[in-house]
N, C-alpha and C positions, 0 to 999 in steps of 0.2 A: 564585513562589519559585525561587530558584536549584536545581537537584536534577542532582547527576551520579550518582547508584548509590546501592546502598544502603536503609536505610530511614529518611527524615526526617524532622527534631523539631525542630519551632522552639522554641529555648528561652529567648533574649534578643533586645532589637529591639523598634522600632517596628511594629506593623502598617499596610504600605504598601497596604491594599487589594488588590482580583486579581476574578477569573472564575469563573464556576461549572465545575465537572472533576463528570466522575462516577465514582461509588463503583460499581467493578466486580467488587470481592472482597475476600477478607481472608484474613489467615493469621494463625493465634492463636499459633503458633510464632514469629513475626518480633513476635506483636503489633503488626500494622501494615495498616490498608487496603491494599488496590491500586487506584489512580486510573487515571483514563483522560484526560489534557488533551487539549487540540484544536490543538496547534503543531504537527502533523504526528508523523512517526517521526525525526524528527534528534532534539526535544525529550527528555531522560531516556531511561529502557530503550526504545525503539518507542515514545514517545510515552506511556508506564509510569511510575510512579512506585511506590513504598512509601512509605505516611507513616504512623509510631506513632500506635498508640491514644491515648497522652498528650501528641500534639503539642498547639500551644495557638495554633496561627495560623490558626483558624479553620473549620481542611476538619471537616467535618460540622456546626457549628454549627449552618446551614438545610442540613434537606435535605427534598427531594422524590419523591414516587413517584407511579407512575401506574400505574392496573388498565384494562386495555385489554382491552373487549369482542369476545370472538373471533366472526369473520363464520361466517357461518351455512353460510357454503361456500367454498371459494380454491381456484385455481387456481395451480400454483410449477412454473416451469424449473426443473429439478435440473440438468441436463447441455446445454451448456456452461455452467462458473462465469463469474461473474463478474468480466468482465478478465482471461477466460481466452486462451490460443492455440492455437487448431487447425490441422490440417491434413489431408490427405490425406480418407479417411472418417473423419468425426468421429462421436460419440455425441450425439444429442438425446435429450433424456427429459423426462419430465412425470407432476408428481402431481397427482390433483384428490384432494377430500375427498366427491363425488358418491355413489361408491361405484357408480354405474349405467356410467357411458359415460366414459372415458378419454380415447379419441379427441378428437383438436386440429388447428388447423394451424397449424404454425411461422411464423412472417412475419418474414425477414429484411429489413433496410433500410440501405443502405451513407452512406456518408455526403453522396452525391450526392441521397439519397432514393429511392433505385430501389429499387425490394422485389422479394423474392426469396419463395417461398411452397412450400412440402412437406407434404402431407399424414399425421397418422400415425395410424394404424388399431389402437384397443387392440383386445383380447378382452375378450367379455362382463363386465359386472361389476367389472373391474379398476379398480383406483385409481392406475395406471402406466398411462405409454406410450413406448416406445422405436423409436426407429430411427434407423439414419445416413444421413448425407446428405456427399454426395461436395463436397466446397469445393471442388476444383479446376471446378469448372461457376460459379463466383462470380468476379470478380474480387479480388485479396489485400488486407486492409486492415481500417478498423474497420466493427463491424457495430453493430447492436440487435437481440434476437431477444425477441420477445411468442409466447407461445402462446393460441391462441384456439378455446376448446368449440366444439364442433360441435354439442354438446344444448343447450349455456344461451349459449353466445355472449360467458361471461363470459373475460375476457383476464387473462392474469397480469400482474406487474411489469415493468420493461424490464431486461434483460441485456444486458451490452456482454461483445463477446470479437472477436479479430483473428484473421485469416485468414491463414496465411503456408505458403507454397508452393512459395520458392525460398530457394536461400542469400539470409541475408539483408547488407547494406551498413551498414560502421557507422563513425562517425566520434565522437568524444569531444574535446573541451576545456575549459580554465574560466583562467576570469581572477580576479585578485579584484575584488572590489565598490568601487566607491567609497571608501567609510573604512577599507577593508581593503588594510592597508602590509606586503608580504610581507617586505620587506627591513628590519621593522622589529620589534622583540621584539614577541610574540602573546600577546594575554591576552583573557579575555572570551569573547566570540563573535564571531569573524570569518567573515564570507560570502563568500563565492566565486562566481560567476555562471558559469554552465556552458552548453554548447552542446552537443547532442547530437542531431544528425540520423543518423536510420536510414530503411532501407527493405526491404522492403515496410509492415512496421511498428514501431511505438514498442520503444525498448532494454522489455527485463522487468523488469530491475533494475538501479540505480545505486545506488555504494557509495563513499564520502569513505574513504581510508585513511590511516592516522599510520603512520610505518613510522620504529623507531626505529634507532639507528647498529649495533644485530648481524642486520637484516632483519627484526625480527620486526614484524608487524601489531599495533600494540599501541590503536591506535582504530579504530571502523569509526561509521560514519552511513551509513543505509541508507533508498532511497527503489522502493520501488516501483510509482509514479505518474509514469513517466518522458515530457516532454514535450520539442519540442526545444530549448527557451528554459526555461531556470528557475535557480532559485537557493538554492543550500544556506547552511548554519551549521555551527559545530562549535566546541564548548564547551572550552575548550583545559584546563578542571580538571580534564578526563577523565585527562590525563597530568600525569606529575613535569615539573618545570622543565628542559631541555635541548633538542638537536638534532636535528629530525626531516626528513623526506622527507615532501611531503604528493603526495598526488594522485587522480585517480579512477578507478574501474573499472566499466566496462558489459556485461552479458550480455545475449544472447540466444538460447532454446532453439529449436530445429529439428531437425525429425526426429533425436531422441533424441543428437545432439551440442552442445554449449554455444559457443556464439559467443561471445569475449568482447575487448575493446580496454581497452586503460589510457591515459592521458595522460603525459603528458612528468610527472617527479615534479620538485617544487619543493624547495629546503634549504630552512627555518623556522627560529627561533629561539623557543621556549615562556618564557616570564615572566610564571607567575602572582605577582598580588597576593598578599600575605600575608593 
């Protein structure tokens, strides 16, 4: 379905078929689900929608659920998150559900495969265990970290998070895509192919901007899975028909200041269909 904001309701038309989305809430105020599609965060709000209880283009028709028997015991990294960035002394933590022995060791591994390993030592009884570990003893970049018991040898999930230790290098561009004609009225969805090398690690955040003739930001497409090669979209019904400046913006946090680069902005021309 087409969805720029809002809450949607199919209410004339053919059903063109589509994919399964999941039902991830509701609000009886909007009366309208909130979905969850798999286009990534350009698609709709974050990748969000609102769709009416009385649309009729088929969201809930079939749906599914699943009761998932909880293990008998787990092991969970709390600290570092996931695809997070540290630095300096960072925080590791760890919950078991044992209730006896806390205690773990960490197992870092870079992307060369070299492991890196820290011991951390709960107190009695505890269902936590914490300590830092200094990253500047690592080289900067991306990691995985498993924690693994000491009493049962059982290992958590894998966590990704980056190491970064110096200013970091950033560069930003995009072209458009193939069927994407800058110099030519924009309707639809047009993509743009982006290059974004950084170092020691990946940008945090990449942002598509519409910026219309008094400065103001009046679209944003937001991607926080920044690699150095990749490629956005951006729905041009998000704006009124007219003249804008497009282009993109990249951040990167280090030690508590925002690194951030823009690209050269583009003029557009918007012409939606009626």
């Amino acid at each position: 379905m087409t969805y720029g904001g809002g809450v949607y309701k199919h209410v004339t038309g053919q059903s063109l078929g589509g994919h399964a989305v999941s039902i991830v809430g509701f609000d009886d105020t909007k009366k309208a689900w909130l979905i969850r599609n798999s286009w990534g965060q350009e698609w709709g709000e974050a990748g969000f929608a609102w769709v009416s209880y009385s649309d009729t283009s088929g969201i809930a028709e079939q749906t599914w659920s699943f009761e998932v028997k909880p293990q008998g015991a787990y092991i969970s990294v709390l600290t570092p998150g996931d695809r997070s960035y540290v630095s300096a002394e960072a925080s590791f933590s760890v919950e078991t559900s044992t209730g006896t022995d806390a205690s773990v060791q960490f197992l870092l591994t870079d992307d060369q495969g070299k492991n890196y390993s820290a011991d951390c030592q709960a107190e009695r009884s505890a269902s936590t265990c914490n300590m830092k570990i200094d990253t500047n003893k690592v080289p900067e970049g991306h990691y995985q970290v498993v924690a693994i018991s000491k009493a049962s040898k059982m290992r958590s999930q894998v966590r990704h998070f980056f190491v970064i230790n110096s200013v970091p290098k950033l560069a930003l561009s995009f072209t458009a895509a193939p069927d994407t004609h800058l110099d030519h009225d924009l309707s639809g969805r047009p993509e743009f192919l982006i290059k974004a090398p950084s170092s020691p690690v990946p940008f945090q955040h990449l942002e598509f901007r519409a910026i219309d003739a008094s400065g103001k930001i009046v679209a944003r497409k937001s991607n926080d899975y920044v690699i150095p090669e990749m490629k956005m979209g951006w729905r041009t019904m998000t704006v009124p028909n007219g003249k804008y400046k497009i282009l993109f913006h990249g951040e990167l946090n280090y030690s508590g200041k925002m690194y951030s680069v823009d690209t050269p902005g583009v003029d557009v021309t918007v012409k939606n269909a009626l």
